[in-house]
DSSP file (Angstrom, degrees, kcal/mol; ACC not computed):
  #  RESIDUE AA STRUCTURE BP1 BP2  ACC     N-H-->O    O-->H-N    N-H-->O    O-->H-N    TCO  KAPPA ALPHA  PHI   PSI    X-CA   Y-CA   Z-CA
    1    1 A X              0   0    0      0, 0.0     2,-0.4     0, 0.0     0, 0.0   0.000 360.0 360.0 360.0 147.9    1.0  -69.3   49.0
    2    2 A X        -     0   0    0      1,-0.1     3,-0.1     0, 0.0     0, 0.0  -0.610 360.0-113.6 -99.2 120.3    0.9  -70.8   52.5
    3    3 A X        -     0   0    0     -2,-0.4     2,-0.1     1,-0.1    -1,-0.1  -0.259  31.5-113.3 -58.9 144.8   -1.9  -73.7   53.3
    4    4 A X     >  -     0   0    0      1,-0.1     4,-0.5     2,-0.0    -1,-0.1  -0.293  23.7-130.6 -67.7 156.0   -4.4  -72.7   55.7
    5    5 A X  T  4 S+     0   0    0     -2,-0.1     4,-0.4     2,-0.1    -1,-0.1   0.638 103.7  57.7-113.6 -21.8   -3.8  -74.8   58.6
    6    6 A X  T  4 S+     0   0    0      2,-0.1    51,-0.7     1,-0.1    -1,-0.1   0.605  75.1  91.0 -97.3  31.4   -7.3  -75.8   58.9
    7    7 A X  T  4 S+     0   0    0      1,-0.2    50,-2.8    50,-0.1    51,-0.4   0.959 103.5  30.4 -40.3 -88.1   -7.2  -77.0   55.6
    8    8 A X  S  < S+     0   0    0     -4,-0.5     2,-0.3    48,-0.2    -1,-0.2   0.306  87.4 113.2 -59.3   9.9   -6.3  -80.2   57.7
    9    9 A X  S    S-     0   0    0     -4,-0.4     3,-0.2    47,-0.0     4,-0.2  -0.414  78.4-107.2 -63.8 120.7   -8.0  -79.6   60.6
   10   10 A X        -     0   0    0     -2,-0.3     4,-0.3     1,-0.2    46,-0.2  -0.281  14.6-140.6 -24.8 156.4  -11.2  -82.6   60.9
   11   11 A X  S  > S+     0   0    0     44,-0.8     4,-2.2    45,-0.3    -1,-0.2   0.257 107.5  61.9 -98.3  -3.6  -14.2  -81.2   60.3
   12   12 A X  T  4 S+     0   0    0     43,-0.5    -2,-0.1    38,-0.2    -1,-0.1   0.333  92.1  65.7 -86.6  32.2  -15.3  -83.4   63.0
   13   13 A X  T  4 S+     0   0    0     -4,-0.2     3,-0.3     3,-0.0     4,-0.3   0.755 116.6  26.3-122.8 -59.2  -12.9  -81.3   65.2
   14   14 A X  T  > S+     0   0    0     -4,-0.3     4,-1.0     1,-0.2     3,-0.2   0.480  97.1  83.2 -86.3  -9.5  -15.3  -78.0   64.5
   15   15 A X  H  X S+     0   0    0     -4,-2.2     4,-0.8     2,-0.2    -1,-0.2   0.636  87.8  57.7 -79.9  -7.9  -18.8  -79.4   63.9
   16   16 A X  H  > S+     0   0    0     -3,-0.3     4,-3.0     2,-0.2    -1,-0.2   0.854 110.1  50.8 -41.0 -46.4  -19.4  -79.8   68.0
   17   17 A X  H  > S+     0   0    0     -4,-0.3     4,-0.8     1,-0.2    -2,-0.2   0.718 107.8  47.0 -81.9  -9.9  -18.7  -76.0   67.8
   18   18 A X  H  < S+     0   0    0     -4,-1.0    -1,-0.2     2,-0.2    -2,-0.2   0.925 114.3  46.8 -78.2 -34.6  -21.1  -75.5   65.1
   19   19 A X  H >X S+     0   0    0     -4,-0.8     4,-1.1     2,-0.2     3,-0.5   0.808 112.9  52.2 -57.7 -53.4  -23.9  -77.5   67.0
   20   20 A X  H 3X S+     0   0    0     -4,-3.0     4,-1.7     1,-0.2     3,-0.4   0.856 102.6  59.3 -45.8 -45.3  -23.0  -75.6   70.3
   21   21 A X  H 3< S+     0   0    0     -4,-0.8    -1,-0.2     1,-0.3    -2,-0.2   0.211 114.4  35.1-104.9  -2.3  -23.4  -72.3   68.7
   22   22 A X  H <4>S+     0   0    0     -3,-0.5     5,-1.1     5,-0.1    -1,-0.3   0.576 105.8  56.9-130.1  24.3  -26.7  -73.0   67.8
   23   23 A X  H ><5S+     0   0    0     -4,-1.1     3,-1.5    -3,-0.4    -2,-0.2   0.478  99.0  69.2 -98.2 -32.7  -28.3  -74.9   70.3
   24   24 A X  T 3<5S+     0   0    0     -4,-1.7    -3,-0.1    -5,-0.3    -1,-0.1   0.597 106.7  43.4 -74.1  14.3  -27.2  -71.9   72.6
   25   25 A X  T 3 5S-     0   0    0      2,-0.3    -1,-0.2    -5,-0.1    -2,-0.1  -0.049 127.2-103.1-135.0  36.9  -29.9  -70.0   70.5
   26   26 A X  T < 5S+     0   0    0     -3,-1.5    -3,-0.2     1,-0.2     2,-0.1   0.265  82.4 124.6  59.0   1.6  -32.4  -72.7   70.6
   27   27 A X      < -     0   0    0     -5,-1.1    -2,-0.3    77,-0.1     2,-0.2  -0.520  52.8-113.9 -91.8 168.2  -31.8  -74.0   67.2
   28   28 A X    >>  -     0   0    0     -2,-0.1     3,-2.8    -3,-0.1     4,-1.6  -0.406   8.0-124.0-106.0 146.9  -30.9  -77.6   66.5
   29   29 A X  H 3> S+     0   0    0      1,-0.3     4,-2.2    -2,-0.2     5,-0.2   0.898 115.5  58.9 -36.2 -40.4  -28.3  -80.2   65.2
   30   30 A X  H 34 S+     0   0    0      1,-0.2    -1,-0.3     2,-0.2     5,-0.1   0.560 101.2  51.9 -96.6  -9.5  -30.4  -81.4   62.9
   31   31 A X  H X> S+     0   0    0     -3,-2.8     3,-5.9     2,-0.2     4,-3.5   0.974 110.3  54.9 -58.5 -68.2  -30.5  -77.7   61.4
   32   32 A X  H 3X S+     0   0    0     -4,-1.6     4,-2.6     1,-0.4    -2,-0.2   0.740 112.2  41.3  -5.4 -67.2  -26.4  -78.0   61.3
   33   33 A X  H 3X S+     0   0    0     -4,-2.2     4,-0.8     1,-0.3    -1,-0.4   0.351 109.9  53.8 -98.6   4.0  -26.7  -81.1   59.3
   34   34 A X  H <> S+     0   0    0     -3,-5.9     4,-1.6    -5,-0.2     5,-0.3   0.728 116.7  48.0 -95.0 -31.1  -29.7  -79.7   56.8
   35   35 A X  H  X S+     0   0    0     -4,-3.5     4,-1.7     1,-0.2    -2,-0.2   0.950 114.2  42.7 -40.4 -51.3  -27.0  -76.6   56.2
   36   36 A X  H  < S+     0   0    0     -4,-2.6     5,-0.3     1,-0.2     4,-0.2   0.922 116.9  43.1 -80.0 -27.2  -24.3  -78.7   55.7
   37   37 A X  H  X S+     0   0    0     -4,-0.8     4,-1.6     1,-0.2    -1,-0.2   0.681 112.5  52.2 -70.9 -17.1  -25.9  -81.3   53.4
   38   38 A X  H  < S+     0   0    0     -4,-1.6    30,-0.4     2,-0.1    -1,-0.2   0.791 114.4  48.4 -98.9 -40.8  -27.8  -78.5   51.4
   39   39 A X  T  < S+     0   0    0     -4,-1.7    29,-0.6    -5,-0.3     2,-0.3   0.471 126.9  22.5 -62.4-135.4  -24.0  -76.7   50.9
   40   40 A X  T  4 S-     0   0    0     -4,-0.2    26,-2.9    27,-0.2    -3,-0.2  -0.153 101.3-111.4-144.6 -35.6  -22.1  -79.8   49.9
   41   41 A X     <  +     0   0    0     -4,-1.6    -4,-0.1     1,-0.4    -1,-0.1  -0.298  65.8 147.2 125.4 -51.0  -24.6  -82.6   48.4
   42   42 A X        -     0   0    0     -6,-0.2    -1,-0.4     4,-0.1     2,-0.3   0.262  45.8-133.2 -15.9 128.6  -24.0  -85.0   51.5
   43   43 A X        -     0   0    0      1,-0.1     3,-0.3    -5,-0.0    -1,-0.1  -0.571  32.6-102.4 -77.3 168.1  -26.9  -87.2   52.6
   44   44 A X  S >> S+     0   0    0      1,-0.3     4,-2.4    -2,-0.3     3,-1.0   0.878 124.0  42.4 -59.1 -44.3  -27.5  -87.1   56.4
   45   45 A X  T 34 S+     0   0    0      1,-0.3     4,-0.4     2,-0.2    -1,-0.3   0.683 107.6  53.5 -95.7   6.5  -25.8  -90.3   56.7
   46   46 A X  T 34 S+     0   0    0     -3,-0.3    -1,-0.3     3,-0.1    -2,-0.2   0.033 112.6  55.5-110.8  17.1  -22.9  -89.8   54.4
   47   47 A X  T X> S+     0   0    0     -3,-1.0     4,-1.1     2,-0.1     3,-0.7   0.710 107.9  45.0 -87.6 -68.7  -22.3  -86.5   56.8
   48   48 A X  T 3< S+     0   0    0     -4,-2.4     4,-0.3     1,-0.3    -2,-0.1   0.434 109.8  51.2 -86.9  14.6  -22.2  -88.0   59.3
   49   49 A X  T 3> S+     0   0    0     -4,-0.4     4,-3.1     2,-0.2    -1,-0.3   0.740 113.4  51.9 -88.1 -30.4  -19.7  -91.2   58.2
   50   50 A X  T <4>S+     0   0    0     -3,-0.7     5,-0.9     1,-0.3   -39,-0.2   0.784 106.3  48.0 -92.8  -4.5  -17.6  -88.8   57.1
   51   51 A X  T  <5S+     0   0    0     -4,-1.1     3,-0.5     3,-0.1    -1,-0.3   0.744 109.6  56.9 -81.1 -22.7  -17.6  -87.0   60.2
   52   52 A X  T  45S+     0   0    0     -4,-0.3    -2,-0.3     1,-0.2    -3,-0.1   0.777 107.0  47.2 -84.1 -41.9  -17.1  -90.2   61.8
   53   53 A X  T  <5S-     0   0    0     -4,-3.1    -1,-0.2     1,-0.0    -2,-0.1   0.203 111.2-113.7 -85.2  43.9  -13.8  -90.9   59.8
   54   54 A X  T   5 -     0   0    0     -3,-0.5    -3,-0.1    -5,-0.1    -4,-0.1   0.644  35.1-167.5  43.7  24.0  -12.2  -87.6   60.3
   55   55 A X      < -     0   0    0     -5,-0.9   -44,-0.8     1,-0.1   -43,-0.5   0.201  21.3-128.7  32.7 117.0  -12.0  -85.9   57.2
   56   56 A X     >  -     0   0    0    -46,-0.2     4,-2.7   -45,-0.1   -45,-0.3  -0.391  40.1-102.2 -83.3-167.6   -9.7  -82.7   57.2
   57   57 A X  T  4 S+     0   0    0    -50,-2.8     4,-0.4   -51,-0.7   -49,-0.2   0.378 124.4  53.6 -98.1  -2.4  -11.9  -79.9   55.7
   58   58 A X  T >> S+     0   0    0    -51,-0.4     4,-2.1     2,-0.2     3,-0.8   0.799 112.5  42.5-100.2 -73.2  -10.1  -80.1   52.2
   59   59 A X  H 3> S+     0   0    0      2,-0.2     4,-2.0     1,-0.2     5,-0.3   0.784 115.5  56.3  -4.4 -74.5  -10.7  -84.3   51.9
   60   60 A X  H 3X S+     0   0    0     -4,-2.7     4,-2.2     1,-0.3    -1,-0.2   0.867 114.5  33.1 -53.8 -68.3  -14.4  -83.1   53.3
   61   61 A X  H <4 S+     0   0    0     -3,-0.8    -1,-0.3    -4,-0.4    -2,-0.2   0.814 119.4  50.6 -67.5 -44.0  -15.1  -80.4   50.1
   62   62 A X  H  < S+     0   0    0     -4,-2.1    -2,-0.2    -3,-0.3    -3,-0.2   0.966 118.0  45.0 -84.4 -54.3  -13.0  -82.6   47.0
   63   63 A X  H  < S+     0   0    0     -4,-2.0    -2,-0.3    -5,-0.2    -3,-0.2   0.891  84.1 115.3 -53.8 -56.6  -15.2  -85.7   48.2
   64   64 A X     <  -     0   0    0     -4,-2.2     3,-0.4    -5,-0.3   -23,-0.1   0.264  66.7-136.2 -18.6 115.8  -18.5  -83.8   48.5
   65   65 A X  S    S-     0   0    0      1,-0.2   -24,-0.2     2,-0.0    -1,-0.1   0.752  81.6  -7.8 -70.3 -23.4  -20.9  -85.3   45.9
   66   66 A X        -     0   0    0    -26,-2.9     2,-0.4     2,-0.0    -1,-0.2  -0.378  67.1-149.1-178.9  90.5  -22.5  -82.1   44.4
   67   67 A X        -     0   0    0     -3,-0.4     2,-2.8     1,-0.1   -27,-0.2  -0.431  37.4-101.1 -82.5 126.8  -21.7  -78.8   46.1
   68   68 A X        -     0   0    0    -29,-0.6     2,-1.5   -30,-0.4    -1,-0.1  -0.349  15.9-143.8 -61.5  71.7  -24.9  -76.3   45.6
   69   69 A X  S >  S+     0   0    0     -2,-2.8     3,-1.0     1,-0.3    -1,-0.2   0.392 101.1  52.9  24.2 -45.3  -25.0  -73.6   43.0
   70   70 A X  T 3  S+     0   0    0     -2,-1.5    -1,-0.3     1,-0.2    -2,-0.1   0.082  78.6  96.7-100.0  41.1  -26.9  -71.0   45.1
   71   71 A X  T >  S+     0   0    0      1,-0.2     3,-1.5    -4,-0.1    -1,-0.2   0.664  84.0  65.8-102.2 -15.3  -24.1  -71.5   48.1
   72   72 A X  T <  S+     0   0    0     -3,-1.0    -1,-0.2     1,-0.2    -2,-0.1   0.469  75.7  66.0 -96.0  24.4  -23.0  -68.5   46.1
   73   73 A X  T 3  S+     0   0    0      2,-0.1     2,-0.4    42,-0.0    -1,-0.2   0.151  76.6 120.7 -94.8  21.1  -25.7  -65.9   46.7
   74   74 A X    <   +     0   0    0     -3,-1.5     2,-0.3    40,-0.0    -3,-0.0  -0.811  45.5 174.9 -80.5 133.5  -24.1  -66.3   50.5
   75   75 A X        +     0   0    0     -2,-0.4    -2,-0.1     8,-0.1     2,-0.0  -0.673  18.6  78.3-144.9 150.3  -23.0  -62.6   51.0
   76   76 A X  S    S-     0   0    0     -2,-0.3     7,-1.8    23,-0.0     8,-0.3  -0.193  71.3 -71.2 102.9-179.4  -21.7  -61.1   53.8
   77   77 A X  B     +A   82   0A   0      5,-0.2     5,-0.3     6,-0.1    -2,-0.1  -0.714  42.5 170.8-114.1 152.8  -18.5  -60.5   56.3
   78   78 A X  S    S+     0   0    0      3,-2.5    21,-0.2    -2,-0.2    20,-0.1  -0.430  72.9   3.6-154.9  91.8  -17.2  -63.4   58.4
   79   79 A X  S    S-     0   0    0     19,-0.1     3,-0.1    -2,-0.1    -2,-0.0   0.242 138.6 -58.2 121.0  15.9  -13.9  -63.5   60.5
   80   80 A X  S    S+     0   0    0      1,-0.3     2,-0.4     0, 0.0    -3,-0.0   0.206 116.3 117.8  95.1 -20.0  -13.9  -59.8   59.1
   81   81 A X  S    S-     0   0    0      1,-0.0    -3,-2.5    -5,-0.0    -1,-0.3  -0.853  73.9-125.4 -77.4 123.0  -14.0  -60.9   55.6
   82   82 A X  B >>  -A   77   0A   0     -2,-0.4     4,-0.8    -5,-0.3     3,-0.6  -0.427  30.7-157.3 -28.0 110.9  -16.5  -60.3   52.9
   83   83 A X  G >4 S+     0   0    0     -7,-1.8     3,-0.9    -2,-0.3    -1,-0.1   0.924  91.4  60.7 -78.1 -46.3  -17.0  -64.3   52.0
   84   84 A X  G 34 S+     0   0    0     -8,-0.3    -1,-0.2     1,-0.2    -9,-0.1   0.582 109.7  45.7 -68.5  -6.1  -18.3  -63.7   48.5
   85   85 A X  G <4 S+     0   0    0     -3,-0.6    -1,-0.2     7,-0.0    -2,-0.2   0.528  74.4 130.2-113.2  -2.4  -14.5  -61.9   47.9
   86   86 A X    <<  -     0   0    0     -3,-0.9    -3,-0.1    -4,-0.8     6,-0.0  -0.241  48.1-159.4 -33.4 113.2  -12.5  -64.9   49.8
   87   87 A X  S    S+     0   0    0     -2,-0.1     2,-0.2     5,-0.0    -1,-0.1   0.937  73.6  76.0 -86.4 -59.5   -9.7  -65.4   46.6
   88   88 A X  S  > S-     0   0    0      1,-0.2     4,-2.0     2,-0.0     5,-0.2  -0.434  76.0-150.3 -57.9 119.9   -8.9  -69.3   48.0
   89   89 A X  H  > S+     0   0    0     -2,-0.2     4,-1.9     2,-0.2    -1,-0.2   0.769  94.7  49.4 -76.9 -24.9  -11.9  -71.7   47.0
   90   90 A X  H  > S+     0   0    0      2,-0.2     4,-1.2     1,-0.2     5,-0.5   0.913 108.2  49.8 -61.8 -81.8  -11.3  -73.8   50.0
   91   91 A X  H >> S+     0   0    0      1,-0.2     4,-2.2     3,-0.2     3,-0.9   0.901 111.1  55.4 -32.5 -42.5  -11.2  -71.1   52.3
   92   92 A X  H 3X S+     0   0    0     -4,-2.0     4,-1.2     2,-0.2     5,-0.3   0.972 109.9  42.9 -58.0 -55.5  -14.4  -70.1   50.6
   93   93 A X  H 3< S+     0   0    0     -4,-1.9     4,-0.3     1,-0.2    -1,-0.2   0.802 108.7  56.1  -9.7 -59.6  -15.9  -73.1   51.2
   94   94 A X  H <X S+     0   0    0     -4,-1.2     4,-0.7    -3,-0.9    -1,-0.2   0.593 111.8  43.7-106.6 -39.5  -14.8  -73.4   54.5
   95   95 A X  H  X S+     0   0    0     -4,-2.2     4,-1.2    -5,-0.5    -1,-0.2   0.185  98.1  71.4-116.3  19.6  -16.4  -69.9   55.5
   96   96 A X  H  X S+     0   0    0     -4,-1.2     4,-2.3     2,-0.2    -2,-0.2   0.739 104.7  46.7 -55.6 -62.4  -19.8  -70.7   53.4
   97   97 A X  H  > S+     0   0    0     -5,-0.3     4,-1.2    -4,-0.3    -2,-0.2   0.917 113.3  49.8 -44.2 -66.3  -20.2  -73.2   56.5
   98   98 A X  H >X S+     0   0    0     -4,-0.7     3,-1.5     2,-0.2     4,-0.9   0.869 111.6  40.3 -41.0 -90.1  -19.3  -70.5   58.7
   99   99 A X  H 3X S+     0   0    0     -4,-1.2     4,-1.0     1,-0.3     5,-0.3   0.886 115.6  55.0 -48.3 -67.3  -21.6  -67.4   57.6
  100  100 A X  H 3X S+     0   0    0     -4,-2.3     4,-1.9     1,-0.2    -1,-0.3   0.697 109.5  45.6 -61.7 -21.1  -24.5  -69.9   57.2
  101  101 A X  H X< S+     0   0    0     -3,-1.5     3,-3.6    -4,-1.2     5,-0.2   0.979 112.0  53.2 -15.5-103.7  -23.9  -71.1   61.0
  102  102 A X  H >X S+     0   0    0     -4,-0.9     3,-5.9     1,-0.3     4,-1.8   0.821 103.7  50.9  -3.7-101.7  -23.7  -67.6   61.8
  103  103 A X  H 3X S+     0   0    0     -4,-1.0     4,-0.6     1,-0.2    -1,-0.3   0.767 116.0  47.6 -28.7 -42.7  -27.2  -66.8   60.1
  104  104 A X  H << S+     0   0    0     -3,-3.6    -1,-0.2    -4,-1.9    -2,-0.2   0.626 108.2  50.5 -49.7 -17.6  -28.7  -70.1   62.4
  105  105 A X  H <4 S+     0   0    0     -3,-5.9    -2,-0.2     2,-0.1    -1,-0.2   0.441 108.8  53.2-117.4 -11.4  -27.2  -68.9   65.4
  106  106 A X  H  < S-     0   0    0     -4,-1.8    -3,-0.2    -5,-0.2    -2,-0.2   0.672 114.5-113.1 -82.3 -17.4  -29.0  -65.0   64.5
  107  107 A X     <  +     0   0    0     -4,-0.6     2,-0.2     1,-0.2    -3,-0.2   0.806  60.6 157.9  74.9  89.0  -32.8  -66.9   64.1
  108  108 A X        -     0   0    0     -5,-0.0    -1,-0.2    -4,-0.0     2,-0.1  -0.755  53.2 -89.6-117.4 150.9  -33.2  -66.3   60.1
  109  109 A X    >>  -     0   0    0     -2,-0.2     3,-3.9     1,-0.1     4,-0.6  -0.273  22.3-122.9 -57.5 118.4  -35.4  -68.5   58.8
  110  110 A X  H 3> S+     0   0    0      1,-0.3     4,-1.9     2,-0.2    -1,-0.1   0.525 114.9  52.5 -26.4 -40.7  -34.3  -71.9   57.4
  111  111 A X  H 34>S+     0   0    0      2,-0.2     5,-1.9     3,-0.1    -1,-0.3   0.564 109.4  44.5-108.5 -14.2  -35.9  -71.1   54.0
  112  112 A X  H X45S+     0   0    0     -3,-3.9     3,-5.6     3,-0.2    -2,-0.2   0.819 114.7  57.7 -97.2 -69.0  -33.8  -67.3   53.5
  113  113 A X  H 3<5S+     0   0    0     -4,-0.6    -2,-0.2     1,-0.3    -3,-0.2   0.536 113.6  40.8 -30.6 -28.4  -30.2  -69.7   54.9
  114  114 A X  T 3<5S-     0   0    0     -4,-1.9    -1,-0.3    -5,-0.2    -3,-0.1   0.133 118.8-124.5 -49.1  -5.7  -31.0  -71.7   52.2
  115  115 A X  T < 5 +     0   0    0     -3,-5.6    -3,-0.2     1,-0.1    -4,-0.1   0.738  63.1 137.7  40.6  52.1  -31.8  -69.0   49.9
  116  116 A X      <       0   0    0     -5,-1.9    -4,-0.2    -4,-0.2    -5,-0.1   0.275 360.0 360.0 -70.3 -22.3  -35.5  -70.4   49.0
  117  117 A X              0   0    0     -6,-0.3    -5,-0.2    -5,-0.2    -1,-0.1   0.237 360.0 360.0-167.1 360.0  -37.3  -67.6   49.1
């Protein structure tokens, strides 16, 4: 099977565009970074060192200290895909980020994007 090519993309190469894409719906960076740290285990500052040495997105996910258990009751299509049927665990991963974005950049509530309540 043929690597994804952003396997090796940074993720500090797409996290501008995740930050963009929801500041143009008023919500904030500092949402971004409680998404990505609540998916992956990352503290705030171990995010954002590893966004600061350029990481591809596979490095970024095997390094990740303690990836969250309920990142699989994230449901739903992204890029046209159903995420919870994504066969590649990277790519799943990789579009976990994605949907939950997505869900910041619609206005649902911090505490359902986290699955909290």
């Amino acid at each position: 099977m043929a690597e994804h090519k952003i396997f090796k993309m940074a993720v500090s190469s797409v996290y501008p565009h995740y930050v963009t894409k929801t500041e143009r719906k008023d919500r904030t960076k500092e949402e971004v970074d409680e998404i990505i740290t609540w998916l992956t285990g990352y503290s705030n500052e171990a995010l954002h060192e590893q966004l600061e040495k350029g990481v591809n997105f596979e490095e970024f996910f095997d390094q990740a200290p303690n990836m969250n258990p309920n990142r699989r009751e994230v449901k739903g299509v992204i890029c046209g895909v159903r995420v919870e049927e994504i066969e590649d665990p990277l790519m799943q991963e990789i579009r976990y980020i994605d949907k939950l974005i997505d869900e910041l950049a619609k206005g649902k509530k911090m505490e359902k994007i986290l699955r909290e309540g």
